[in-house]
BAFI-3210 file (N, C-alpha, C; in Angstrom, 3 decimals, decimal comma, padded with zeros to 6 digits):
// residues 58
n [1|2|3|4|5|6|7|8|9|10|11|12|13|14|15|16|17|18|19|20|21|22|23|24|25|26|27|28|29|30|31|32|33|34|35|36|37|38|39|40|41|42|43|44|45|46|47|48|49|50|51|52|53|54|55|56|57|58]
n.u [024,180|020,900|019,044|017,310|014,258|011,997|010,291|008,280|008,250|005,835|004,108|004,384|002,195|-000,291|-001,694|-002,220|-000,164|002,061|003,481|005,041|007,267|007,930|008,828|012,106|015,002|018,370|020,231|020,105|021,349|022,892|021,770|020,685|019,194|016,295|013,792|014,697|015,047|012,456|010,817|011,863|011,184|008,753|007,840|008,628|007,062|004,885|005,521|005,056|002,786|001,314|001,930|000,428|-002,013|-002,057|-001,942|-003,950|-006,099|-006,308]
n.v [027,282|028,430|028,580|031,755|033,177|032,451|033,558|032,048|029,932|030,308|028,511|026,626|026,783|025,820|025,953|028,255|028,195|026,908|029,103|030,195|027,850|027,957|030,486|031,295|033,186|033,778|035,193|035,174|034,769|037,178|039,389|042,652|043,066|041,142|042,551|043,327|041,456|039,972|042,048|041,867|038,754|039,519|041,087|038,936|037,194|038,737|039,454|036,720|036,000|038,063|037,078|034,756|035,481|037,310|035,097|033,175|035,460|034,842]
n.w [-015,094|-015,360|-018,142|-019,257|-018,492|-022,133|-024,565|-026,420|-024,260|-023,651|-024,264|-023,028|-020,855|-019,195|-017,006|-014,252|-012,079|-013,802|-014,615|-012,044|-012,851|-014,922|-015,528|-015,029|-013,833|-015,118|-013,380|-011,045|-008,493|-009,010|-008,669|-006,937|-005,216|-003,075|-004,395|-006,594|-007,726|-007,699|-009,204|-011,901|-012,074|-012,465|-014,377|-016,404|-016,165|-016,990|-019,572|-020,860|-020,364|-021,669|-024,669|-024,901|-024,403|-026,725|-028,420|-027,720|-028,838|-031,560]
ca.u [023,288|019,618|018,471|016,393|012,716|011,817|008,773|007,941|007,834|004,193|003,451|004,111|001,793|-001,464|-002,400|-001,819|001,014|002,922|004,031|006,431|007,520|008,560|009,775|013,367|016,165|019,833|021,144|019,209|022,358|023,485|020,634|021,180|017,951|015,110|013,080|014,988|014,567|010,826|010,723|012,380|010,399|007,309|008,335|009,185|005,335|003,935|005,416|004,202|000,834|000,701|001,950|-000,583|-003,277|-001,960|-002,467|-005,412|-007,285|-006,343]
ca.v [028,406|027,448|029,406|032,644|032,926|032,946|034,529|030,686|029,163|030,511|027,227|025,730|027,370|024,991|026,456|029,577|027,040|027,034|030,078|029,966|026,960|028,396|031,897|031,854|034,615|033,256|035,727|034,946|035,638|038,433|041,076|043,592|042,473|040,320|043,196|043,635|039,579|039,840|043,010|040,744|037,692|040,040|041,328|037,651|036,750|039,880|039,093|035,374|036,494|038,880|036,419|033,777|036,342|037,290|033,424|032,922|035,650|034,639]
ca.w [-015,095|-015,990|-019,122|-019,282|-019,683|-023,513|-024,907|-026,827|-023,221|-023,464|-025,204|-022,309|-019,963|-019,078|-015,518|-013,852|-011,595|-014,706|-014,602|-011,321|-012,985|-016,420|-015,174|-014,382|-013,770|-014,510|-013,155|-009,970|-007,526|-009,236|-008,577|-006,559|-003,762|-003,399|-004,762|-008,076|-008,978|-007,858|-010,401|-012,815|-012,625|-012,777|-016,091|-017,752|-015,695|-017,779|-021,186|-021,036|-020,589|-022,956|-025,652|-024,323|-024,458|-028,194|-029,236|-027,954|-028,951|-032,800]
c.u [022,076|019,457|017,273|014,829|012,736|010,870|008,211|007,715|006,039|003,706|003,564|003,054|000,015|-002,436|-001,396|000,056|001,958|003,942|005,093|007,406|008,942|009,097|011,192|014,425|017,707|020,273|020,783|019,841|023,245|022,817|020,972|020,159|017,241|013,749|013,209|014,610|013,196|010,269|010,681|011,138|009,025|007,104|008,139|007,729|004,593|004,083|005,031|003,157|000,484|000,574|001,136|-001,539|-003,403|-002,753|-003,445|-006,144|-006,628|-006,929]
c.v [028,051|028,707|030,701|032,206|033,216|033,315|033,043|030,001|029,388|029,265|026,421|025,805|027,010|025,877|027,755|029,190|026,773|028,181|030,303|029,225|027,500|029,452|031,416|032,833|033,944|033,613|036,548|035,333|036,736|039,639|041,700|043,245|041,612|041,126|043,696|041,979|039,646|040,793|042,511|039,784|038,141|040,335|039,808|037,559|037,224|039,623|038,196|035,550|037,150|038,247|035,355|034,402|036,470|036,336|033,234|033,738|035,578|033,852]
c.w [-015,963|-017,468|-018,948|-019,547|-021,160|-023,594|-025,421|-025,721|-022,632|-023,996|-023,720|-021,075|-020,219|-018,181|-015,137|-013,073|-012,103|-014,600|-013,331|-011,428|-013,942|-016,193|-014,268|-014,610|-013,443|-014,014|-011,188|-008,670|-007,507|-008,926|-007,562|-004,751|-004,382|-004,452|-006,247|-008,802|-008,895|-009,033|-011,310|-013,008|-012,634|-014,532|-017,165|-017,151|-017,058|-019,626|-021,656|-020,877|-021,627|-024,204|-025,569|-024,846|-026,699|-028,950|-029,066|-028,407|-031,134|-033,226]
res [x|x|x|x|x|x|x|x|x|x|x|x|x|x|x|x|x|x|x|x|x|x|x|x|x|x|x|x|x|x|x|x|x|x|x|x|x|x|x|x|x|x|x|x|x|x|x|x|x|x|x|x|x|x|x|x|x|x]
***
């Protein structure tokens, strides 16, 4: 089972391309539809940006 997104995997995030890269959902065959993991990996999308956004504007 691959590991969750973290909030620190914002370090890794060069190009926008990154981001389908670095977002994953372990629990990827457990969800309920396609529409609850896309929910999901919108969420982990949204918090890596925000903490991106954070850093840079310091």
């Amino acid at each position: 089972m691959p590991k969750r997104t973290q909030i620190q995997d914002f370090k890794k995030i060069e190009k926008a391309d990154d981001l389908e890269r670095i977002v994953k959902d372990k629990r990827v065959g457990k969800r309920a539809n396609k529409q609850k993991r896309a929910q999901r990996n919108r969420h982990y999308t949204k918090v890596l940006l925000r903490k991106l956004k954070s850093e840079i504007e310091r």
